[in-house]
LOTIVO-804200 format. One line per 8 residues: number of its first residue (from 1); their letters; for each residue y, z, x of C-alpha. Coordinates in pm, whole numbers. Each point is the difference from the previous one (the first is absolute). Layout:
# residues N
NUM) A) Y,Z,X ~ ...
# end
This chain:
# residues 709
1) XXXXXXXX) 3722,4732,6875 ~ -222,309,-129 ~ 229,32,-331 ~ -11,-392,-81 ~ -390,42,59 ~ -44,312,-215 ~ 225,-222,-263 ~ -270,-275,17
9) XXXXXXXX) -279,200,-23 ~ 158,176,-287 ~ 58,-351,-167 ~ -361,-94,111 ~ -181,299,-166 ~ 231,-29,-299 ~ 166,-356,-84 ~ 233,-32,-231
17) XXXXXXXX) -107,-212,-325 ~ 141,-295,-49 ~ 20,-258,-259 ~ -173,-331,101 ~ 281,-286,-31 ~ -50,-383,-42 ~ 357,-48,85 ~ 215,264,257
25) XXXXXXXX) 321,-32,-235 ~ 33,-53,-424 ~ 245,-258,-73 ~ 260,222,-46 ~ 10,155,295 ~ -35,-338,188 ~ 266,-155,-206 ~ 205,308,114
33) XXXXXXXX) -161,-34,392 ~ -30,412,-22 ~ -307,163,53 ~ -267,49,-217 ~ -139,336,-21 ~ -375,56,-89 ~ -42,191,-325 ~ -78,377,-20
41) XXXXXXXX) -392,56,46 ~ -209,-10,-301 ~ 152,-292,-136 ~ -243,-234,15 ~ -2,-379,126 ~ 270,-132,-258 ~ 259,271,35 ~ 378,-56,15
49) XXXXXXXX) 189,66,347 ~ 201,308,46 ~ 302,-179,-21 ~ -71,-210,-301 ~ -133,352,-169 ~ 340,147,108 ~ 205,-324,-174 ~ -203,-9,-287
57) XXXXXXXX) -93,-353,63 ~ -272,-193,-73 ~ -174,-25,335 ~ -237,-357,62 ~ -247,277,163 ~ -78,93,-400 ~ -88,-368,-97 ~ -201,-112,310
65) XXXXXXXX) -336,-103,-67 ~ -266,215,124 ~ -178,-105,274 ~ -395,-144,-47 ~ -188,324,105 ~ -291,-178,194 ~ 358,-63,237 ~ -79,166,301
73) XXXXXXXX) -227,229,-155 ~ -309,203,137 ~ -323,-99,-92 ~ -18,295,-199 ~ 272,-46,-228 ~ -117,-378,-74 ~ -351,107,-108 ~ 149,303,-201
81) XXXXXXXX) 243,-267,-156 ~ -319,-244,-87 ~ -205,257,-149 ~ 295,125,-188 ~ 31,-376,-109 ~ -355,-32,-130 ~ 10,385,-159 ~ 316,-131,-216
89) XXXXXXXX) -154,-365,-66 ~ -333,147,-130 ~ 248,255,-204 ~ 145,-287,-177 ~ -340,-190,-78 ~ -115,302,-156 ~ 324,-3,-239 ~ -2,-367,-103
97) XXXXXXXX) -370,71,-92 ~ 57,284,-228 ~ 336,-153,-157 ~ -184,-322,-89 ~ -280,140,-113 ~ -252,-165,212 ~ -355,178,108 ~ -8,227,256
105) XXXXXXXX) -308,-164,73 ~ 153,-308,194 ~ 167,202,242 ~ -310,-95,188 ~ 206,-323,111 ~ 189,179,234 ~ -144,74,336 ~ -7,326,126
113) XXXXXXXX) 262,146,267 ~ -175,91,275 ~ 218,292,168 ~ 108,47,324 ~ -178,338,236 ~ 198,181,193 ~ -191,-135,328 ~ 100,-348,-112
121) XXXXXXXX) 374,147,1 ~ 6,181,311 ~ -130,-324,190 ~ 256,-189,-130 ~ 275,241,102 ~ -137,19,353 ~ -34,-379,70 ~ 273,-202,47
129) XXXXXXXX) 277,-40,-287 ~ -101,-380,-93 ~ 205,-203,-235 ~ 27,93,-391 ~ -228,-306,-126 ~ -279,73,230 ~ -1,357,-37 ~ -34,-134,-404
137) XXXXXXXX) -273,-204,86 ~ -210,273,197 ~ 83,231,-258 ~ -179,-238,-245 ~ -342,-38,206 ~ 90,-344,157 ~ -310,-214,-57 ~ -128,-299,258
145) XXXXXXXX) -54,-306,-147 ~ -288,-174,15 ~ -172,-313,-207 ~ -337,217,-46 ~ 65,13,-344 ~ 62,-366,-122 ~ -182,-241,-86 ~ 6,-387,-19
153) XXXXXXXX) 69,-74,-396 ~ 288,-190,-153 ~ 323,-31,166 ~ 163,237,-229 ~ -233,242,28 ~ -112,2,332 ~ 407,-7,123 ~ 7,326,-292
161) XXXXXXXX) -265,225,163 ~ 147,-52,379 ~ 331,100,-156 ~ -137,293,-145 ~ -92,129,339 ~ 322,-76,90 ~ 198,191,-214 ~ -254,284,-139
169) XXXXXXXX) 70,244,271 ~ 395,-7,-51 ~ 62,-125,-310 ~ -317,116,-181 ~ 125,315,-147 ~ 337,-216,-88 ~ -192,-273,-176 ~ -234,248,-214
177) XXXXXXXX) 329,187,-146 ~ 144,-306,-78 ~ -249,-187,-193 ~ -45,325,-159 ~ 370,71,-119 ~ -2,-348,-77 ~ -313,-6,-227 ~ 174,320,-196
185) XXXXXXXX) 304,-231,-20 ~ -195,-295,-125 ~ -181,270,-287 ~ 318,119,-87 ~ 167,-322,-30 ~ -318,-133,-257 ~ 3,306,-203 ~ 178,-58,-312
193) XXXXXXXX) -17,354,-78 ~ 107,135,310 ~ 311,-311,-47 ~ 58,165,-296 ~ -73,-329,-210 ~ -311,162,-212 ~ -80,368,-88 ~ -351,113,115
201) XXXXXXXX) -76,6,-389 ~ 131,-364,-61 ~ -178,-114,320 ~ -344,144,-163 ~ 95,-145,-318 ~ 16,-336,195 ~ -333,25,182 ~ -175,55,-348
209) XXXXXXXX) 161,-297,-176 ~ -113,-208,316 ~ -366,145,-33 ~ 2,-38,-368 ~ 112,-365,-55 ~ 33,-185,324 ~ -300,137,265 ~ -269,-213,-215
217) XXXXXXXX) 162,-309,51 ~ -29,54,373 ~ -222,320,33 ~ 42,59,425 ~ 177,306,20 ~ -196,304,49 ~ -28,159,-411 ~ -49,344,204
225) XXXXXXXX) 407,22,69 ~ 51,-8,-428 ~ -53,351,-16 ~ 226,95,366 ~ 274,-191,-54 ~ 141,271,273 ~ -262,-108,311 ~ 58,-358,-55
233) XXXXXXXX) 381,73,50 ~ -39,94,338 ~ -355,-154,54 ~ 69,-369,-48 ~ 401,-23,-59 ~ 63,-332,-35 ~ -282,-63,-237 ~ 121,277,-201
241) XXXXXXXX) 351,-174,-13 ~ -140,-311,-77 ~ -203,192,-346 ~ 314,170,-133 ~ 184,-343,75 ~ -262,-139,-277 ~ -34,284,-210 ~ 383,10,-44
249) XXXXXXXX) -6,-349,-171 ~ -157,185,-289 ~ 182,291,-76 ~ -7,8,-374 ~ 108,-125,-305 ~ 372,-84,-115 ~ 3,126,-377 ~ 312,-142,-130
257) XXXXXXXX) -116,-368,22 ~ 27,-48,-366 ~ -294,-276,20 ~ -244,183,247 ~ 7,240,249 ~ 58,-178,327 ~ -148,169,361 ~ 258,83,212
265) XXXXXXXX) -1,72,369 ~ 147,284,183 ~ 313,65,-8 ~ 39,30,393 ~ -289,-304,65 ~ 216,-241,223 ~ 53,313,215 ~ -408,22,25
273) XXXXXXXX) 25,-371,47 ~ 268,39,261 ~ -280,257,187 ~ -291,-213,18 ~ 166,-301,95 ~ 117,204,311 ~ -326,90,70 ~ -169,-318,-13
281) XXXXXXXX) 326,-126,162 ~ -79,243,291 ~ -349,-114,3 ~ 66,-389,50 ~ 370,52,252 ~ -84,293,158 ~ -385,117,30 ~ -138,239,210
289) XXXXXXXX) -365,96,118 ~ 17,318,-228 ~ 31,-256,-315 ~ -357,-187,74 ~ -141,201,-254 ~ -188,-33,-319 ~ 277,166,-240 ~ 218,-298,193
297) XXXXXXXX) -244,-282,-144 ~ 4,159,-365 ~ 319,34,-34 ~ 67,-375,64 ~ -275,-72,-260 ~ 209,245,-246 ~ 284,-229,86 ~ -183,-293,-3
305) XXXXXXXX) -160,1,-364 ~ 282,205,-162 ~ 324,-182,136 ~ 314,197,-34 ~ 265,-167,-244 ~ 338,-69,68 ~ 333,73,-232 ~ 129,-328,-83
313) XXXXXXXX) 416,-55,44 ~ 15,-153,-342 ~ -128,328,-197 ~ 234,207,129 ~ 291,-129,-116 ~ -105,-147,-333 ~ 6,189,-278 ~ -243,-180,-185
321) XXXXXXXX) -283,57,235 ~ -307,139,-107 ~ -258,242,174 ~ -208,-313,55 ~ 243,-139,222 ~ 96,281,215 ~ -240,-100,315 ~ -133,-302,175
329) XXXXXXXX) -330,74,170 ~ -20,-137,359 ~ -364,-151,-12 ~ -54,-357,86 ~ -217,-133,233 ~ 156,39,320 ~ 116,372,-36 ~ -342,73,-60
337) XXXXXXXX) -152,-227,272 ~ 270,215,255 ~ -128,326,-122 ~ -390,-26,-65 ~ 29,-205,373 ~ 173,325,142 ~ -261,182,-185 ~ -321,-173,189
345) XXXXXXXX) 183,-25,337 ~ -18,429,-53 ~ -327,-32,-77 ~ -149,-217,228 ~ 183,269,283 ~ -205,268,-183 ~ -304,-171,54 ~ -93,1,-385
353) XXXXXXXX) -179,-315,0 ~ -221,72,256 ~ -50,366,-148 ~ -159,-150,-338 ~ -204,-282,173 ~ -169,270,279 ~ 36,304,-207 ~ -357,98,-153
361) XXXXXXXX) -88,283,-260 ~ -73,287,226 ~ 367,-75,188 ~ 152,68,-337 ~ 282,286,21 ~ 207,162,-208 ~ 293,-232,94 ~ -218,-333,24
369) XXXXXXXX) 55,-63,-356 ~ 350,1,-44 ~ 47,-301,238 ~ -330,-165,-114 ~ 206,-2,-355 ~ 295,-95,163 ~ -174,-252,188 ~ -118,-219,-282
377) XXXXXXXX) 323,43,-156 ~ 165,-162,231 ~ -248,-281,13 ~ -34,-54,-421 ~ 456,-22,64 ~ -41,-233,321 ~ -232,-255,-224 ~ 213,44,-331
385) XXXXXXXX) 298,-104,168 ~ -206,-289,102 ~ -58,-128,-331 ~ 361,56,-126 ~ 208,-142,266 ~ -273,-253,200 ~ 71,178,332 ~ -294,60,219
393) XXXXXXXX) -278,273,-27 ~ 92,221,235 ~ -342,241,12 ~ -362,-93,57 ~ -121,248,-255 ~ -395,-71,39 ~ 11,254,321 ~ -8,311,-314
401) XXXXXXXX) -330,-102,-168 ~ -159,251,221 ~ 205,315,-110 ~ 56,-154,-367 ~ -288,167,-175 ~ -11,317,207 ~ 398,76,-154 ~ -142,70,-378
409) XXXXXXXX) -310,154,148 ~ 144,329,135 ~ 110,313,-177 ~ 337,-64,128 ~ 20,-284,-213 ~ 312,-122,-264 ~ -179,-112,-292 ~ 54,-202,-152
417) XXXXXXXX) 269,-139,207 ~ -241,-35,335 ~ -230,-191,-164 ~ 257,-279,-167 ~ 132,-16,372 ~ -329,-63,87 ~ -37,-263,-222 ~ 301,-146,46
425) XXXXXXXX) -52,-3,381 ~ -287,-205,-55 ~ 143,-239,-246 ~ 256,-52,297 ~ -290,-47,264 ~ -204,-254,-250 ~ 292,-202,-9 ~ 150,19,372
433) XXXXXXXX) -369,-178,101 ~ 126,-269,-170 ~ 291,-50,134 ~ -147,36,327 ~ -307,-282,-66 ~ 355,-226,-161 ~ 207,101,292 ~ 258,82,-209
441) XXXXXXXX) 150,315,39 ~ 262,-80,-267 ~ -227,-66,-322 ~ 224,-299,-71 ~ -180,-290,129 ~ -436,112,-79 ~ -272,-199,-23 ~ -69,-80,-393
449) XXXXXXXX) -358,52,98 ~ 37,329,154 ~ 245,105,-290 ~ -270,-103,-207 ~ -226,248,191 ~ 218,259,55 ~ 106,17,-369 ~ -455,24,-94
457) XXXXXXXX) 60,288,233 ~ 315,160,-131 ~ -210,-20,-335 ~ -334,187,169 ~ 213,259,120 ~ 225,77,-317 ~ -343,34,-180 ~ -137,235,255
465) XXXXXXXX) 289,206,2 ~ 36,75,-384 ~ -284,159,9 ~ 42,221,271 ~ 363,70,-209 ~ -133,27,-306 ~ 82,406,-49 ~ 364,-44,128
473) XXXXXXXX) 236,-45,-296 ~ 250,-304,-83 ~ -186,-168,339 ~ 86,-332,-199 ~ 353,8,137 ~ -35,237,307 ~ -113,-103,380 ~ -152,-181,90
481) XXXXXXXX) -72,-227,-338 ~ 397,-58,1 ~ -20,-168,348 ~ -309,-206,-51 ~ 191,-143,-272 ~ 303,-96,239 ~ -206,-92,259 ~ -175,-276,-172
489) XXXXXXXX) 347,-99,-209 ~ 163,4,397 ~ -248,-229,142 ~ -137,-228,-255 ~ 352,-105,-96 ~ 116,-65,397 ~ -254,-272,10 ~ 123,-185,-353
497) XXXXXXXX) 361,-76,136 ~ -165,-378,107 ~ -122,2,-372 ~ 430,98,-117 ~ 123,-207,230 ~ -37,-396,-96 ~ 120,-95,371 ~ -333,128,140
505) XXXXXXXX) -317,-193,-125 ~ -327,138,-79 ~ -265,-79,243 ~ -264,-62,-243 ~ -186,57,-312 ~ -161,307,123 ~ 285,151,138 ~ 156,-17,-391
513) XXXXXXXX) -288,116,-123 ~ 41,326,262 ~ 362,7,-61 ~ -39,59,-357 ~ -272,273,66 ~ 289,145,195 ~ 237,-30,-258 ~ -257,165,-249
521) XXXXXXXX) -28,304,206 ~ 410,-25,-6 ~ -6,54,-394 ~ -226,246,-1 ~ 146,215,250 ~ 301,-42,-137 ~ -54,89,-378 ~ -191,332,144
529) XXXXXXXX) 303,77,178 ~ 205,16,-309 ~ -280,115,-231 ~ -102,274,203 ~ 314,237,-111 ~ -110,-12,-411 ~ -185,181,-230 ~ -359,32,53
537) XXXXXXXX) -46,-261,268 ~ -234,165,189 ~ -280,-59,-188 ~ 24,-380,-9 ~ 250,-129,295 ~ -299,-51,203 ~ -135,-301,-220 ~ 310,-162,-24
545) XXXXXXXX) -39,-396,133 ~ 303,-196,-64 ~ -197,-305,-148 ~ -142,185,-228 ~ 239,94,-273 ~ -265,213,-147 ~ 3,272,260 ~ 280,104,-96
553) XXXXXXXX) 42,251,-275 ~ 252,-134,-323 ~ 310,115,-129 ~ 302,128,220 ~ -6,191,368 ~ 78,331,-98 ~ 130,179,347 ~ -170,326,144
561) XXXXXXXX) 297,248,22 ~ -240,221,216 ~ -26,-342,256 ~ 383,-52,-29 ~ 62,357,60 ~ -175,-85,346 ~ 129,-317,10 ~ 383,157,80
569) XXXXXXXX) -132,228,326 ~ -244,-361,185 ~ 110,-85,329 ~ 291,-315,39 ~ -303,-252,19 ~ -152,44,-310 ~ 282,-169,-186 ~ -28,-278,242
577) XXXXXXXX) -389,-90,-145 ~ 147,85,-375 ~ 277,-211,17 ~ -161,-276,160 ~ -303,-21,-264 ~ 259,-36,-278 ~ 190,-262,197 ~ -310,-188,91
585) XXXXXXXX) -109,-39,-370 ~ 350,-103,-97 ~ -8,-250,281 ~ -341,-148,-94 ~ 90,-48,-315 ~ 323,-177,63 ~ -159,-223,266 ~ -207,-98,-242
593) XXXXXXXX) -337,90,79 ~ -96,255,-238 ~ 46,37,-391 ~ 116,317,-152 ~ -348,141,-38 ~ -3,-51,413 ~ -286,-264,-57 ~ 34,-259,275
601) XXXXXXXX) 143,-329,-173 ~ -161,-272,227 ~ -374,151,-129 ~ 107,-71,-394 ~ -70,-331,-176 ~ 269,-63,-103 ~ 242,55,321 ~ 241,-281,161
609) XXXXXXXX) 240,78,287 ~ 259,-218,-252 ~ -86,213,-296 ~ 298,217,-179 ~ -36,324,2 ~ 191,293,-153 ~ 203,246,261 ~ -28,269,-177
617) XXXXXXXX) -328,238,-100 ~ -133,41,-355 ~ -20,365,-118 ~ -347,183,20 ~ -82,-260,311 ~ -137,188,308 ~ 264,-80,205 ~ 212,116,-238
625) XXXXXXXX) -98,366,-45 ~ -61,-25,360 ~ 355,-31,66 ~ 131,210,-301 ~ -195,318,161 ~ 174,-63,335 ~ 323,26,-178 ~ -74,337,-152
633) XXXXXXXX) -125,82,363 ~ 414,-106,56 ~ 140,207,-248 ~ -203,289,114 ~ 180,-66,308 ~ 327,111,-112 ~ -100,349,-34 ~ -146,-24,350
641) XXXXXXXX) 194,142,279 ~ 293,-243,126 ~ -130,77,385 ~ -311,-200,-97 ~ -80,-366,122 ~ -106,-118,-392 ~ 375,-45,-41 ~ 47,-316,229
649) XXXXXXXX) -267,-158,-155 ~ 16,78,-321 ~ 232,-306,-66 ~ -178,-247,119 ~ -355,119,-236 ~ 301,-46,-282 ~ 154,-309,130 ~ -406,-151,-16
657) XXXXXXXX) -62,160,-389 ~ 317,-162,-92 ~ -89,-402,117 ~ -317,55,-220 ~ 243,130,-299 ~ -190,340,12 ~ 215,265,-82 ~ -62,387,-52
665) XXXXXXXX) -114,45,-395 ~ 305,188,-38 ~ 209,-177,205 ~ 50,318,240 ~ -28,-139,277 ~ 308,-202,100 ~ -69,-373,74 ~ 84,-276,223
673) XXXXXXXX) 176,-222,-196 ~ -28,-363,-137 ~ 102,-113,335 ~ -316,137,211 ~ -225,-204,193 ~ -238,-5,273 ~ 327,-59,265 ~ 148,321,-132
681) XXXXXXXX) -313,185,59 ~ -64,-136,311 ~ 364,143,153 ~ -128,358,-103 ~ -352,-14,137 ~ 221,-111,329 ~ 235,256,-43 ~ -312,233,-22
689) XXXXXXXX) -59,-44,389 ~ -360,-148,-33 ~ -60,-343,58 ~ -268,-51,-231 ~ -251,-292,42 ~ 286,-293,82 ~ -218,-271,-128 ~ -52,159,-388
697) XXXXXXXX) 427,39,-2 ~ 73,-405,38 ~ 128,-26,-336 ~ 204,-310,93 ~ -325,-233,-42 ~ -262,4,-316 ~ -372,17,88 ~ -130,-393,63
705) XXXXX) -437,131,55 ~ -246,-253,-83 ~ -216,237,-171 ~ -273,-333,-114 ~ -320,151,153
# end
């Protein structure tokens, strides 16, 4: 009895170590029913048996998977093994920051780990071994709910900030490393350098052909991120992948064009493509809260007024094709309609509307201005599309008179881009009131009255703003004159589809009499649209009147190369106004209502509705040379880029020349054909994607208007 107690006080003072087994037998052993000796000490946990070691076999001890170590642990171990967690976690963060070349300045996302004392240790040892998961949850400061912190807002919202109490204290250091990894993912995945699409100096060489040629035409974008091509990269991402996506249209010129040097794009530009449409993609399918930004809403206006182009099947297989024909752009009505929608949804989440109409001078920041520009961008896109397609104004822009002025009255300001915005901005507010007092939001169906009215405005405000524009240079075919032009063409022509159309009758003799005011306004607009890229116009478009032929200057439209130059790098819906004021003057004129000279045939003499007429246009007639300079404007296209939206419409400016029997002088410019006609040119304005005013397009029918006053 005293030796076997001296043995177990022997074995109690000094036990023997032993390997810690899920199983009592490997399968070998079992398989063989033998015993399964433990492994020689210092092993460790995944050690053969002795016999298996002694066979040279592979023993299912080696393969076993280890066991979870918060199994049976001490409290000790588990909060050693969580710290160790975090210490390796905040390790890796660190690395993905340095090899992607973020700032070490946003490692302020992460929260801080607060560490463990010894004291909190040492009570945890002497309590009570709990279960793994709540020793987790003490270890990470278990928090009690309570509803102290929400309040009663929006369903969303109010269900969000009782779930944040929720999961905060668990999940809160969780949450902040993932949105972070994910926003360097996101970067990463935008960055066509870091992609490995662009170099850093073709990515600078992109931002400075987009603030060269295209910011005028839409002049929102900060000017202060030309020179730091670099902090926009990382600043605003997507709105720097949206600028090289533009810039890369323009790359240079291709020399061996044995006519003339055509503009080619990039050579990797559907892989740019390929980028931003993933990140707008991302932005429509799969937003989060970090993408309610303001970079978010520019970047949908970059894609919005500068649609990316397409590779059509045909040119890649024919060997015929030209570098005109190598892209299709994707801008119609509804694409844009998707994206400038998505675009105010962002904004209206940002507040920006109720930012302008509250803001006052002495709230002005730094960053105010950027969305205040951004802001009436949007709107100026929102009513455009309204006058292309006839879908609804989406914006009540009469809420930014307030903060209008105060843009172009601060150092900060972009001149003279601020102050066309401005003026175009309130262009767009003049008009929106009367839409409101017409309750139309559409501009299809106005009063004649109050288009009568708004156009005496329209005219007020174009002669206030010339002179404050005076000192700005080409401002004759620049914002915001350009858009005044389209916006009386838009509107004054919706409300003359009754006076097309013989199946609707006039209502009476002063509604002609306003429906040919309207249709006045029409020609003028129209020829100042075409005239407005030749030689010397600015000195005399502004005293052009359409019925009277002596406003306008005699001998041929030479073109501006300095305006078609510009002409190549407009946003998508500029060719929509150009190619409709050629079409529109075409149309009159084979409808019968105007002579070539674009006087209105029902005020001459010696008019009749049964009277022959010739189809075709003398030489030296206005409309003539009016439509002989928009062909040259055509064959200036085909040394424009082929990722540029003049190419689908260039036909159908050709297709109208052609049913007049005006050809280039030198017969450059290829033609439609004897077979042409207004059916033909109908099928491409459809295949254009614009539904242009229906009731001007119903060629089946010739115009039956008493015009007997």
């Amino acid at each position: 009895m005293n030796k076997r107690q001296a043995s177990l006080g022997s074995q109690a003072h000094e036990p023997p170590e032993k390997s810690r087994r899920t199983n009592r037998a490997c399968l070998n052993c079992r398989s063989r029913k033998q015993k399964c000796p433990a492994p020689s000490a210092g092993f460790g946990q995944q050690a053969p048996c002795s016999r298996c070691q002694q066979l040279s076999l592979r023993c299912s001890f080696e393969i076993e998977t280890a066991r979870d170590i918060t199994t049976n642990a001490s409290p000790s171990k588990v909060v050693e093994y969580i710290l160790d967690l975090q210490r390796r976690l905040d390790s890796h963060e660190q690395r993905l920051i340095t090899l992607e070349g973020g700032d070490t300045s946003s490692q302020v996302l992460r929260p801080d780990v607060t560490p463990i004392s010894y004291d909190e240790t040492y009570q945890l040892e002497s309590a009570a071994q709990p279960s793994s998961s709540a020793i987790v949850q003490v270890a990470m400061h278990e928090h009690r709910f309570d509803m102290d912190h929400v309040s009663l807002e929006s369903p969303f919202a109010t269900l969000r900030s009782m779930r944040a109490g929720v999961d905060a204290p668990t999940y809160e250091n969780r949450s902040h490393r993932t949105e972070h990894r994910a926003l360097l993912t996101q970067r990463q995945t935008d960055d066509v350098i870091a992609r490995g699409v662009l170099t850093l100096p073709e990515a600078e060489k992109a931002v400075e052909v987009y603030f060269s040629c295209s910011h005028l035409h839409a002049p929102f974008i900060s000017e202060a991120f030309r020179n730091d091509p670099s902090s926009m990269r990382f600043a605003i991402p997507a709105v720097f992948l949206g600028i090289c996506s533009i810039g890369a249209r323009f790359w240079g010129q291709d020399l061996t064009q044995q006519a003339q040097p055509v503009w080619v794009a990039h050579p990797q530009i559907q892989e740019i493509v390929a980028l931003f449409d993933d990140c707008i993609s991302r932005l429509l399918l799969r937003p989060a809260s970090s993408d309610i930004s303001l970079d978010t809403v520019q970047a949908l206006l970059l894609y919005a007024q500068w649609m990316p182009c397409d590779r059509t099947t045909r040119d890649r297989t024919s060997l015929a094709a030209t570098p005109l024909e190598l892209a299709k752009s994707r801008y119609n009505d509804t694409s844009a309609w998707t994206i400038l929608g998505l675009a105010a949804r962002y904004a209206k989440l940002l507040r920006m509307n109720q930012e302008v109409s509250l803001t006052s001078q002495s709230d002005h920041s730094h960053d105010m201005f950027p969305r205040l520009r951004t802001y009436y961008n949007l709107i100026s896109c929102d009513f455009n599309l309204m006058l292309s397609s006839g879908l609804p104004v989406s914006i009540d822009p009469t809420s930014t008179q307030k903060s209008m002025q105060e843009l172009v009255g601060n150092a900060e300001s972009q001149l003279p881009g601020d102050l066309r915005i401005v003026a175009l901005t309130e262009l767009v507010s003049l008009t929106y009131l009367t839409l409101v007092r017409c309750s139309d939001y559409t501009g299809r169906k106005l009063d004649l009255r109050a288009l009568k009215s708004l156009n005496a405005e329209m005219d007020r405000w174009e002669k206030a703003w010339i002179s404050k524009l005076a000192n700005t240079s080409s401002q004759h075919n620049q914002l915001p004159f350009t858009s005044v032009r389209w916006y009386r063409l838009a509107l004054n022509s919706a409300s003359l589809a009754q006076l097309f159309s013989p199946r609707k009758a006039l209502d009476s003799q002063q509604s002609q009499l306003l429906l040919l005011q309207s249709l006045e306004v029409c020609l003028t607009s129209a020829s100042q649209i075409i005239i407005s890229h030749s030689k010397n116009a600015g000195g005399w478009i502004w005293s052009i009147e359409s019925q009277l032929a002596s406003s306008f200057p005699e001998g041929p439209f030479e073109p501006d190369p300095e305006a078609l130059g510009r002409l190549q790098y407009a946003v998508d819906s500029s060719w929509i106004s150009y190619t409709f004021a050629v079409t529109f003057i075409v149309l009159c004129f084979v409808r019968g209502f105007i002579d070539e000279n674009l006087q209105l045939r029902c005020m001459q003499e010696d008019w009749s509705e049964t009277a022959q007429r010739s189809p075709k246009v003398r030489p030296e007639s206005i409309t003539q040379r009016l439509l002989c300079l928009s062909l040259e404007v055509c064959h200036a296209m085909e040394s424009f880029s082929s990722y540029c939206l003049c190419h689908d419409f260039r036909k159908i400016i050709i297709n109208a020349a052609s049913m007049l029997g005006v050809t280039s002088p030198d017969n450059r410019t290829e033609t439609a054909g004897p077979q042409a006609d207004m059916q033909s040119m109908l099928g491409l304005i459809h295949e254009s994607g614009f539904e242009w005013p229906g009731g001007l397009f119903d060629f089946t029918n010739t115009a039956n208007v008493d015009w007997n006053m």
